[in-house]
Residue frames relative to the residue before (quaternion, step in Angstrom):
aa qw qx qy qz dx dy dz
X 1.0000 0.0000 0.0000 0.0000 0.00 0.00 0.00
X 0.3596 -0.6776 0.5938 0.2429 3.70 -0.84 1.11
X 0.1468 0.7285 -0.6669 -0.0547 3.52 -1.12 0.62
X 0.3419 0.7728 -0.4865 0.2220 3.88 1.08 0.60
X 0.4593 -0.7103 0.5144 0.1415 3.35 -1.25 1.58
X 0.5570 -0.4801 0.4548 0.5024 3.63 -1.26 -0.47
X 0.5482 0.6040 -0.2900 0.5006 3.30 1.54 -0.72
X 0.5909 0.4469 -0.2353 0.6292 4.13 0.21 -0.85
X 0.7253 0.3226 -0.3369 0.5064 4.04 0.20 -0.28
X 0.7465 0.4539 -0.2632 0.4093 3.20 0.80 -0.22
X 0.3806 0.5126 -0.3373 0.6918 3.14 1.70 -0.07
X 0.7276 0.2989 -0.3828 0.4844 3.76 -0.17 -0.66
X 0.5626 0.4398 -0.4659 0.5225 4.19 0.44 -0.97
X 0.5508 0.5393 -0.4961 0.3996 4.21 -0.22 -1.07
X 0.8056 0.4224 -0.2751 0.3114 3.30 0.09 -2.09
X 0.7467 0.3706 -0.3008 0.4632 3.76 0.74 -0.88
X 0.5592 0.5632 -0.3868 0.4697 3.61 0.85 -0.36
X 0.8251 0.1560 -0.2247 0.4944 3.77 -0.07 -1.07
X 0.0489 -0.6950 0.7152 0.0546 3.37 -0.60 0.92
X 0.7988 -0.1903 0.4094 0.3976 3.34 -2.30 -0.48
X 0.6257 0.4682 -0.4049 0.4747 3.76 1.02 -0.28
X 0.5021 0.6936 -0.4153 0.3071 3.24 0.50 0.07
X 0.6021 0.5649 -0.1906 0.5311 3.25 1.96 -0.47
X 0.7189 0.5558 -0.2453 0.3378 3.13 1.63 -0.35
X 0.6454 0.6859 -0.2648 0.2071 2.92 1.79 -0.08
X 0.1620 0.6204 -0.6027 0.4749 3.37 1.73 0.28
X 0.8732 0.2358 -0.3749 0.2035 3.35 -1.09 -0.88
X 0.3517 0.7474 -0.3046 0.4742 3.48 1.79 -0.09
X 0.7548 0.3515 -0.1758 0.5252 3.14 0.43 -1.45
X 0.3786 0.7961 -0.2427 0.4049 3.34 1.52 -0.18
X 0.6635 0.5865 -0.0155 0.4643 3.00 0.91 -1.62
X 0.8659 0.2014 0.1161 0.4428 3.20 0.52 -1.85
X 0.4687 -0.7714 0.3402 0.2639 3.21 1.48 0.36
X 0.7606 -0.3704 0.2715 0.4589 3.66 -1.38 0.56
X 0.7627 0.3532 -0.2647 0.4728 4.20 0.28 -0.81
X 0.7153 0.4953 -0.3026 0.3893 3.49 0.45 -1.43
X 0.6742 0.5266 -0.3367 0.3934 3.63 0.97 -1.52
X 0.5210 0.2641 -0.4193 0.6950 4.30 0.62 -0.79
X 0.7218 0.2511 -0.5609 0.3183 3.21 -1.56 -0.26
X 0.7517 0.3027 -0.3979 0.4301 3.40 -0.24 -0.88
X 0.3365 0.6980 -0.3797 0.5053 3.97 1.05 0.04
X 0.9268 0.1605 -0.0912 0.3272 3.02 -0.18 -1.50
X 0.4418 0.6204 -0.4653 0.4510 3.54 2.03 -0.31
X 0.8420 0.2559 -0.2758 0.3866 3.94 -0.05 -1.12
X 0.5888 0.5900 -0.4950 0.2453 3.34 1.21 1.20
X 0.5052 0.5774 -0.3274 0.5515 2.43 1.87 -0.48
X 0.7733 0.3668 -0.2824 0.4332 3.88 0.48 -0.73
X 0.5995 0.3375 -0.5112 0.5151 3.26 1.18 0.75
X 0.5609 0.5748 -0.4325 0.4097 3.70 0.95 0.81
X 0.6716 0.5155 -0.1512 0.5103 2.77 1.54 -0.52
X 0.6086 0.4962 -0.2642 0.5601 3.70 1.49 0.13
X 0.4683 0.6125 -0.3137 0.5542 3.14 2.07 -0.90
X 0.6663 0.5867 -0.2276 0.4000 3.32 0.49 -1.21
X 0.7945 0.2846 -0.1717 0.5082 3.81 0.61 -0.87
X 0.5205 0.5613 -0.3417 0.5452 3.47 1.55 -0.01
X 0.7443 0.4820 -0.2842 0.3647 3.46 0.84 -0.31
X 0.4597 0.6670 -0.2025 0.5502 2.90 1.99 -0.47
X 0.8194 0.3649 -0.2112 0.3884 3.50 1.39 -0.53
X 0.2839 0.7968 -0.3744 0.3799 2.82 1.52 0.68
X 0.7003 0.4018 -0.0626 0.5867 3.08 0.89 -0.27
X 0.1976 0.8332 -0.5058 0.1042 3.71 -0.31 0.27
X 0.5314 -0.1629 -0.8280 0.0740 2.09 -1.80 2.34
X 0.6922 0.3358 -0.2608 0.5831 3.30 1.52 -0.49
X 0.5779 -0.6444 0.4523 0.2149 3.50 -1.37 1.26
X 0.8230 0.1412 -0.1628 0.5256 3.73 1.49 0.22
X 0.7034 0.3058 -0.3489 0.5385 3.16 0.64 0.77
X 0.5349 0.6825 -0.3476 0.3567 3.77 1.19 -0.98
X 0.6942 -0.4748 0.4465 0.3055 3.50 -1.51 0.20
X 0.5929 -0.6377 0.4518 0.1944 3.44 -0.74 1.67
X 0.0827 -0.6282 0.7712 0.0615 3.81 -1.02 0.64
X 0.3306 -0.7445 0.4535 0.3617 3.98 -0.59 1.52
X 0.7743 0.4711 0.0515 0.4194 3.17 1.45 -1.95
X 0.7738 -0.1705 0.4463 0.4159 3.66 -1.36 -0.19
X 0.8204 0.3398 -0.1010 0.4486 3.63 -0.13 -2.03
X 0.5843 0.6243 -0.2367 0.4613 3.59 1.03 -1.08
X 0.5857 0.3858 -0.2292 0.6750 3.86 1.29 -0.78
X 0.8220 0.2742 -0.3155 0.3869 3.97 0.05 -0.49
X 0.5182 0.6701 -0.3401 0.4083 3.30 1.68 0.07
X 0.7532 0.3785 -0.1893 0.5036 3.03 1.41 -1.37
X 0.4722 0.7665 -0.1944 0.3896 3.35 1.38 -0.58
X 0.7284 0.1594 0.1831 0.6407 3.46 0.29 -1.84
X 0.2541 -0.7673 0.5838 0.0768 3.75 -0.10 -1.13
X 0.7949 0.2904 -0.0874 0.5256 3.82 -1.43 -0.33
X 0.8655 -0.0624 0.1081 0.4851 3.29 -2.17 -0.76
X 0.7854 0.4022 -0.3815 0.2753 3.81 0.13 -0.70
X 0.3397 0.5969 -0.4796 0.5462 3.81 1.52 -0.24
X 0.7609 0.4226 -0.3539 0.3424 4.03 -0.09 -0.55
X 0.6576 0.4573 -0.2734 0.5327 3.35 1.26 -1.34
X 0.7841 0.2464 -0.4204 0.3844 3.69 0.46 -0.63
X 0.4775 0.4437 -0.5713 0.4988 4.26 0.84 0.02
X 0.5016 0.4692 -0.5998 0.4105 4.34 0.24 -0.13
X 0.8156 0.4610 -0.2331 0.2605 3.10 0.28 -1.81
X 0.7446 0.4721 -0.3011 0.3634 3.64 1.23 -0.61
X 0.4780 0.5222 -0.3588 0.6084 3.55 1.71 -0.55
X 0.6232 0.4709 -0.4808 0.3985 3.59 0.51 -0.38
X 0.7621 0.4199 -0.2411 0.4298 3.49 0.65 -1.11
X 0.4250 0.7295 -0.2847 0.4541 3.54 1.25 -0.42
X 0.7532 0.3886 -0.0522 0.5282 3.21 0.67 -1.45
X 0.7215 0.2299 -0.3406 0.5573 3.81 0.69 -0.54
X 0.5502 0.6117 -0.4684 0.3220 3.89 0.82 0.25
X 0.4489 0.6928 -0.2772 0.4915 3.16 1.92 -1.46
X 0.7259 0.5613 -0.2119 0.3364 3.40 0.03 -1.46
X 0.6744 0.5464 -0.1401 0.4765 3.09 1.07 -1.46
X 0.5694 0.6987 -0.1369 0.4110 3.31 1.11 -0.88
X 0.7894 0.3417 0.0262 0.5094 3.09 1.01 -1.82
X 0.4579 0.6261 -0.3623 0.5167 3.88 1.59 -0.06
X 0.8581 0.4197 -0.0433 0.2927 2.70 0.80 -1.77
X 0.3955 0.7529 -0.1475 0.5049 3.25 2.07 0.03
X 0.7060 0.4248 -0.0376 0.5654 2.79 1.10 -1.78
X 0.6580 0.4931 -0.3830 0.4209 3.49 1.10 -0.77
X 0.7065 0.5329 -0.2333 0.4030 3.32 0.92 -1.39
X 0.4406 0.6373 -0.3395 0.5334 3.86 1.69 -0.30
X 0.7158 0.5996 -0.1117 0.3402 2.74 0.33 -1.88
X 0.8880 0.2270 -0.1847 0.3547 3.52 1.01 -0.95
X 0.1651 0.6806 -0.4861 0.5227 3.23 1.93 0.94
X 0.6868 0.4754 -0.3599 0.4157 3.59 0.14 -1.21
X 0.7171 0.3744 -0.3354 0.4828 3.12 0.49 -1.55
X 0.5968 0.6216 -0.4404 0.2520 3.85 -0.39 -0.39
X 0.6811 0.5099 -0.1768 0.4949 3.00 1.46 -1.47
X 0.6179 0.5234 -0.2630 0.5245 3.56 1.48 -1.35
X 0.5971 0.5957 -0.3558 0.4025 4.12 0.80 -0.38
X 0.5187 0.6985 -0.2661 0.4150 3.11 1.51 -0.75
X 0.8058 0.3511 0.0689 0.4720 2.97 0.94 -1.77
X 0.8097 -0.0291 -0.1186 0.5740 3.26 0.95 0.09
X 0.6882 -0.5067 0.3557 0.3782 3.86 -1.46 0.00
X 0.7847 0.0896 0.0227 0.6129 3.14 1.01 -1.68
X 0.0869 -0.7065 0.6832 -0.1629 3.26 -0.31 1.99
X 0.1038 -0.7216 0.6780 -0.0937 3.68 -1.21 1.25
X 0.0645 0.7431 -0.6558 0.1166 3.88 -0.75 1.01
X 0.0116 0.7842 -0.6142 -0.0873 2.82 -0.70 1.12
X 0.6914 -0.5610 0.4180 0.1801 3.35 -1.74 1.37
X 0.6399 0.4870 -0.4817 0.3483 4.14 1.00 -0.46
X 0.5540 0.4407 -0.5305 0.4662 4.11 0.47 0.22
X 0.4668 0.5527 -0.4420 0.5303 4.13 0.92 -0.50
X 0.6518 0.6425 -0.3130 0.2538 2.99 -0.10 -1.32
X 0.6800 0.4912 -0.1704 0.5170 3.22 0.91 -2.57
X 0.6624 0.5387 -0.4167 0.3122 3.96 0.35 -1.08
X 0.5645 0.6346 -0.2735 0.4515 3.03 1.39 -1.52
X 0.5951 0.5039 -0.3702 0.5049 3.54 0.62 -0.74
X 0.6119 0.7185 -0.2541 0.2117 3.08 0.12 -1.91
X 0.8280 0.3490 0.0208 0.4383 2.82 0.68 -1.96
X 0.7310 0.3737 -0.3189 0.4736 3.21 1.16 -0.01
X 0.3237 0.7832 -0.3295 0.4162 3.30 1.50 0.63
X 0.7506 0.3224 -0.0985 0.5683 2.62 1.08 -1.72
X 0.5368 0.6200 -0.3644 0.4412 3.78 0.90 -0.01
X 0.6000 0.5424 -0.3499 0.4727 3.39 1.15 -1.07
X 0.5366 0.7002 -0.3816 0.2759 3.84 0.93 -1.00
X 0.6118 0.6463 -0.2849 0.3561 3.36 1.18 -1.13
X 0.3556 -0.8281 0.4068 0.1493 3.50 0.28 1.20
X 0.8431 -0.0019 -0.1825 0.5059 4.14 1.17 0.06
X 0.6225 -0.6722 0.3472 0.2000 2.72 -0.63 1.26
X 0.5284 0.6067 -0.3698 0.4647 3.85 1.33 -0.28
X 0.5718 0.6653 -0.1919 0.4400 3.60 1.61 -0.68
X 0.5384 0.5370 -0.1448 0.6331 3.33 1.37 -0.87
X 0.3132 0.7781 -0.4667 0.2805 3.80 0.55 0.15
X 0.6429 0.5891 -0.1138 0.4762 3.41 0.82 -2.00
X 0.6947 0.4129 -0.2735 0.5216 3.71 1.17 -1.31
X 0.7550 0.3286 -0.3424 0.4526 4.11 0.58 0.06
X 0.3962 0.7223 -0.3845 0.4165 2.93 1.38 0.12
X 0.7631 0.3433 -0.0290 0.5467 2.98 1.01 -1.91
X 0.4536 0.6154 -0.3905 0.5129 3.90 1.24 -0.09
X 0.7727 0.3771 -0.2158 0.4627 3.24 0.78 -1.07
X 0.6043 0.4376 -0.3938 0.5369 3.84 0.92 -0.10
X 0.5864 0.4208 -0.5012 0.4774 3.71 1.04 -0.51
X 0.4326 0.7087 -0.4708 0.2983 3.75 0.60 -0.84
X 0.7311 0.5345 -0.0588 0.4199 3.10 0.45 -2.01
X 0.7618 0.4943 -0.1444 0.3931 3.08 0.44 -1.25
X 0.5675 0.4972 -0.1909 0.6279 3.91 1.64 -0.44
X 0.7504 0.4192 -0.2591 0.4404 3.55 0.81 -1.11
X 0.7713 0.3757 -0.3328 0.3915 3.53 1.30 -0.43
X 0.3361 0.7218 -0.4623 0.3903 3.04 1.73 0.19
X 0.7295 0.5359 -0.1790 0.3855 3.39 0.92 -1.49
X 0.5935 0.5533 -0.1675 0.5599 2.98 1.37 -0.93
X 0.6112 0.4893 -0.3162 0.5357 3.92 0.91 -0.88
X 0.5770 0.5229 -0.3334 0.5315 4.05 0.76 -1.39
X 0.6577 0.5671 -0.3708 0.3291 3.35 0.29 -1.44
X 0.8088 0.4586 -0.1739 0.3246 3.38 0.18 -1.50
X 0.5169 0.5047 -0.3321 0.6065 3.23 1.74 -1.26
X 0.6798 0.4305 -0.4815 0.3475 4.05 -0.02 -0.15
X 0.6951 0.5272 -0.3098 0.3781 3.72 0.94 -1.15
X 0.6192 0.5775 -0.3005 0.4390 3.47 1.85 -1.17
X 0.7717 0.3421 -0.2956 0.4474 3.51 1.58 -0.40
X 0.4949 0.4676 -0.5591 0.4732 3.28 0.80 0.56
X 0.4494 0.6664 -0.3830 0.4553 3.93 0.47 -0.49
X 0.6225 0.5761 -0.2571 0.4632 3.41 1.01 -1.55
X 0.8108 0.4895 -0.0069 0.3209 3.10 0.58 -2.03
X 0.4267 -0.6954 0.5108 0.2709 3.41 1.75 -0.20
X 0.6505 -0.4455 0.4424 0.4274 3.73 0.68 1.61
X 0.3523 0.5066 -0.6920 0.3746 4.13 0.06 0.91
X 0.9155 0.0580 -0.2662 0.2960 3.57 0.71 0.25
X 0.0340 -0.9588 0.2553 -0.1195 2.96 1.55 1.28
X 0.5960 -0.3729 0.4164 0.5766 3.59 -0.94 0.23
X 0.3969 -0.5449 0.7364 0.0567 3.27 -1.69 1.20
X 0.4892 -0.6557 0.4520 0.3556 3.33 -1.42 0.73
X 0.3511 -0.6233 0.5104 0.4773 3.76 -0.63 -0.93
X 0.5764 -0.7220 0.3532 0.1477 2.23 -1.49 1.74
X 0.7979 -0.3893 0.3384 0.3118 3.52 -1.03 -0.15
X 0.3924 0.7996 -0.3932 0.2281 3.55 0.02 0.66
X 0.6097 -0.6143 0.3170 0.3878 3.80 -1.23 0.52
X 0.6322 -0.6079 0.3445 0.3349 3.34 -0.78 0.25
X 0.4254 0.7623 -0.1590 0.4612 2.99 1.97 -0.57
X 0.6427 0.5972 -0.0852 0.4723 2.75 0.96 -2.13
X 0.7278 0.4570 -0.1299 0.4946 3.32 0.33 -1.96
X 0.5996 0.3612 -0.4794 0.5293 4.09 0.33 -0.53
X 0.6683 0.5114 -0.4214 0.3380 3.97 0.11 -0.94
X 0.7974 0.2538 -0.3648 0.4082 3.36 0.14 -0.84
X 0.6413 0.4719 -0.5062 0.3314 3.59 0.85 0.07
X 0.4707 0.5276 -0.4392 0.5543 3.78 1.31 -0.26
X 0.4696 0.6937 -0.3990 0.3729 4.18 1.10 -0.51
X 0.6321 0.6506 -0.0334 0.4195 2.62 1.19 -2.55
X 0.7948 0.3019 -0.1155 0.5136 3.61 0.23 -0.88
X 0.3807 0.5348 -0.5429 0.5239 4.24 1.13 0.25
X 0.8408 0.3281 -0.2601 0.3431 3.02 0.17 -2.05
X 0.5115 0.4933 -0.5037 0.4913 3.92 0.96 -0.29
X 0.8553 0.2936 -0.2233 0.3638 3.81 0.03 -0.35
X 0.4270 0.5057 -0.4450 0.6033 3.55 1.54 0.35
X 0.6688 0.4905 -0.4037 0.3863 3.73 0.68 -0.70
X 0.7168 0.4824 -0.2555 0.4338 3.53 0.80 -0.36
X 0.5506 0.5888 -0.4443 0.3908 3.67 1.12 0.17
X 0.3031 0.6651 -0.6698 0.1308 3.03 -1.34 0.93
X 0.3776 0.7760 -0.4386 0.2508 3.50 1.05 0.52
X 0.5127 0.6024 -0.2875 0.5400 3.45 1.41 -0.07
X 0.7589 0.3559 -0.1877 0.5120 3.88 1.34 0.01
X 0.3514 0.7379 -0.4915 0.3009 2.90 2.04 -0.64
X 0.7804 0.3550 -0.4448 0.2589 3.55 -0.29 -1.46
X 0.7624 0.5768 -0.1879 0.2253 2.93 0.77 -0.92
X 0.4101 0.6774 -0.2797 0.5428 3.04 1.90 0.52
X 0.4709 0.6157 -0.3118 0.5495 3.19 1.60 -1.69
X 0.6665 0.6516 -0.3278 0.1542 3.21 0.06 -1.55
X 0.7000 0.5683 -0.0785 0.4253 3.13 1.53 -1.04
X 0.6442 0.5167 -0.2495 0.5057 3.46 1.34 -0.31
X 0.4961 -0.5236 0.6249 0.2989 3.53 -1.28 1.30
X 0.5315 -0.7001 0.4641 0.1092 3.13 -1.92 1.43
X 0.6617 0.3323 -0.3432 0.5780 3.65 1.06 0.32
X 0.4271 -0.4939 -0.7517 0.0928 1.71 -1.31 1.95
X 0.8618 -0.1791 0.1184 0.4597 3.36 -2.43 0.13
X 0.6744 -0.4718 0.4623 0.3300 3.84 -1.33 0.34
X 0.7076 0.4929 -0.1935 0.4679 3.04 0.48 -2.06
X 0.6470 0.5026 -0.3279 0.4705 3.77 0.55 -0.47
X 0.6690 0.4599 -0.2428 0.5311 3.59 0.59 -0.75
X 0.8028 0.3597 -0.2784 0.3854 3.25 0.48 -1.04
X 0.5847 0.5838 -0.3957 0.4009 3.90 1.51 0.06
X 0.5486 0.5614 -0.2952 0.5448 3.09 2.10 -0.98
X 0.6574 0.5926 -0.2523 0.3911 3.90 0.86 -0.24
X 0.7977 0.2875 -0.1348 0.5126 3.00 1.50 -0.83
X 0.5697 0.4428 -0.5009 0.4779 3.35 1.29 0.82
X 0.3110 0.7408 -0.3958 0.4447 3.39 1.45 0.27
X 0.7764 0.3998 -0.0919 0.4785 3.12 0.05 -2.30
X 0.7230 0.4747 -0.2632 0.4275 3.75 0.69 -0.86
X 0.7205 0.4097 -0.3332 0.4495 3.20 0.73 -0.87
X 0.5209 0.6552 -0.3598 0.4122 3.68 1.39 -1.02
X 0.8123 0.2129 -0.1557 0.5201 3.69 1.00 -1.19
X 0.3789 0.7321 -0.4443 0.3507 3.31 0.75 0.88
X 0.4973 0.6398 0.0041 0.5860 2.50 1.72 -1.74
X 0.7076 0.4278 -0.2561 0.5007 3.64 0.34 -0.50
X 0.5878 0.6576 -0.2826 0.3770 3.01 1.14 -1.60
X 0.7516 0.4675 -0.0857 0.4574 3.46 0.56 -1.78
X 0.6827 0.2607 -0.3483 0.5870 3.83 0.87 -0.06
X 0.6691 0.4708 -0.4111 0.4020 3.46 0.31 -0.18
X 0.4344 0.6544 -0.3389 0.5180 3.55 1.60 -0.92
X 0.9055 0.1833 0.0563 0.3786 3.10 -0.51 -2.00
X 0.4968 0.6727 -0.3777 0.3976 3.14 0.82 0.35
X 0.5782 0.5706 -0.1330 0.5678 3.15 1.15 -2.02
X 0.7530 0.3309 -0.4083 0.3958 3.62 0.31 -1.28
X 0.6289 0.5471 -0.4836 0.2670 3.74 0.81 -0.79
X 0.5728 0.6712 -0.3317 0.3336 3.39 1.35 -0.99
X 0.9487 -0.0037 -0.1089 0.2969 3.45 1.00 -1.14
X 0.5157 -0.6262 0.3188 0.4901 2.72 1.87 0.53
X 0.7623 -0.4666 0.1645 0.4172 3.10 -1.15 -0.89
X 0.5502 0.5398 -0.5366 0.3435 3.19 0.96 0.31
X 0.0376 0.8131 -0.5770 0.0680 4.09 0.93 0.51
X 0.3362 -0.7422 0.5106 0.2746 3.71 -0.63 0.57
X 0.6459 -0.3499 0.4716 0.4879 3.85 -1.42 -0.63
X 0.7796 0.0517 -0.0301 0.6234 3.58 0.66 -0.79
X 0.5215 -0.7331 0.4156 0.1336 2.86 -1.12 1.32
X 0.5662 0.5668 -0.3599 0.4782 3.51 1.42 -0.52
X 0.7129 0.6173 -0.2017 0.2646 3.72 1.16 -0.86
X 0.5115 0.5991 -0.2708 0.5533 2.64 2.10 -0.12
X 0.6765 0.4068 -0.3102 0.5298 3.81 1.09 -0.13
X 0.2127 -0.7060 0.6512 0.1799 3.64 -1.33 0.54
X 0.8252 0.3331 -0.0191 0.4557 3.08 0.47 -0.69
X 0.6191 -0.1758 -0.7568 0.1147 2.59 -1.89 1.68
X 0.3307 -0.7725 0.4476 0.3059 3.81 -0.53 0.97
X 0.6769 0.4110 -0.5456 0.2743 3.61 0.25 0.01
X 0.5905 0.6205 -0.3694 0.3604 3.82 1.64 0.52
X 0.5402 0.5807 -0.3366 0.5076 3.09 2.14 -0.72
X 0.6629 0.5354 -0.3701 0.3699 3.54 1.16 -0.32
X 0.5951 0.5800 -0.3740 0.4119 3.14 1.01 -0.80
X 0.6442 0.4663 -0.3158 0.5175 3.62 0.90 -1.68
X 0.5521 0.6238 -0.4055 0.3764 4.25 0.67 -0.54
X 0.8152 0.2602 -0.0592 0.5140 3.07 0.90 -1.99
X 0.4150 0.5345 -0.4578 0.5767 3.67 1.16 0.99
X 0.4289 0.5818 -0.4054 0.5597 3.86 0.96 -0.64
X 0.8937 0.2032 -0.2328 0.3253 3.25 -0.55 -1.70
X 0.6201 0.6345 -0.3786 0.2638 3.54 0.93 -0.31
X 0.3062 0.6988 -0.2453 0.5981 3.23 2.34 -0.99
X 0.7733 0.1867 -0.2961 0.5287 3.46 -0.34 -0.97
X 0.4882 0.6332 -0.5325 0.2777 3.63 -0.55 -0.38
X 0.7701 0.3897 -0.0638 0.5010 3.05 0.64 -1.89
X 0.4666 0.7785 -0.1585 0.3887 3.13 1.12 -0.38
X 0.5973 0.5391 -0.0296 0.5931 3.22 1.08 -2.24
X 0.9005 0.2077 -0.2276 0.3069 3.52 0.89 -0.95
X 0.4809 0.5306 -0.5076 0.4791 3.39 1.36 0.42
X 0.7232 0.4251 -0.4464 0.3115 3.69 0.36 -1.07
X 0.7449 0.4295 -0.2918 0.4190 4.08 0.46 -1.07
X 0.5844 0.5539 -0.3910 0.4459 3.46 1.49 -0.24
């Protein structure tokens, strides 16, 4: 029995949408500077609302309210398109599935991995942790998660994915501000750095870098139906689920842009890959925002492959 809200889809859209990359976008905005970085932000949010939007419409199929459910993804391009292109797009989503998974499970282990090591830094100089027992739990636990025989059950976990989400991003976002409020203090002792020296070559890549990771951060259209999937049929699906995904999008959009432009005010250009990696200090907050990460992904792991 579907009992999914506009509110319980939006928890599930959050969870697959804001990932751990969400930390990466200081150095993004990095890239593309104060104008280019929001705009180009706010274009592939809007044009991933807009794809949301006709995807939700296919949930259904020939009419978007009354027509014959599609459960999955493939089930919508089957009924949809059909033939040779049902193969290329099930390649293209197991493909992405599988390097998202992966991604997931590195980063888990990494973000485990560096709890330990904090504590172990304490105690000694040359502390070494390695990330392949993380890894196994990471497994572990999603092993036993997969058991859960419907996916409508699994609700509670994006629920909570999506408050860990939050809960990391304003850390970053909290550090962030406490860094810009101390420079200010300091009289620009830690001021935008110039840019450094590099080929032009160089410099076009990481901004073509810059813009992947701004438009990898916005995929989730490959779970969409299957989110739909989850929502009682009155009112219509395809409604709810448009009212869900300007929620979830606009919610992480929002994030996007303070965590972006924030981070960059904090360090300028020297803005790391992860925004947490740039801070040392207070560690029982880098843990929390760490051990918020891995909970995020967990739930995560189980909306996107599900």
């Amino acid at each position: 029995m579907r009992t999914g809200t506009w509110v319980t889809a939006s928890a599930h859209i959050i969870t697959a949408v804001v990932g751990s990359g969400v930390l990466s976008l200081a150095w993004a905005i990095t890239q593309l500077g104060w104008v280019a970085g929001p705009v180009t932000l706010i274009i592939f949010s809007l044009i991933t609302l807009f794809t949301s939007t006709l995807l939700a419409d296919a949930y259904r199929h020939p009419d978007p309210v009354t027509g014959q459910r599609n459960y999955t993804y493939m089930d919508a391009v089957r009924a949809h398109l059909g033939g040779l292109k049902v193969r290329l797009c099930g390649l293209a989503q197991y493909a992405n599935l599988v390097g998202v998974t992966v991604g997931y499970t590195i980063t888990a282990s990494m973000c485990m991995a560096s709890v330990r090591r904090k504590k172990c830094l304490h105690a000694e100089d040359n502390c070494h942790v390695s990330t392949t027992i993380y890894m196994i739990i990471f497994g572990s636990i999603q092993l036993i998660l997969c058991q859960v025989p419907n996916f409508h059950k699994l609700s509670w976990i994006s629920i909570l994915a999506a408050v860990m989400s939050i809960t990391y991003s304003f850390i970053g976002l909290g550090l962030s501000v406490a860094k810009v409020a101390a420079a200010q203090l300091n009289e620009g002792a830690e001021a935008t750095t110039t840019w450094p020296t590099v080929s032009e070559a160089h410099r076009l890549w990481k901004v073509f870098q810059a813009i992947g990771n701004i438009a990898f951060a916005y995929a989730y259209s490959t779970v969409l139906i299957e989110i739909q999937d989850t929502l009682k049929s009155s009112p219509a699906e395809n409604k709810t689920m448009k009212r869900a995904s300007f929620v979830g999008i606009s919610t992480t959009t929002i994030f996007y842009l303070l965590c972006g432009c924030v981070g960059y005010a904090a360090f300028g250009e020297d803005a790391p890959g992860d925004l947490l990696s740039g801070f040392h200090q207070p560690l029982w907050l880098l843990n929390v925002a760490n051990v918020s990460v891995t909970i995020h992904l967990i739930g995560a792991y189980q909306v996107g492959p599900i």
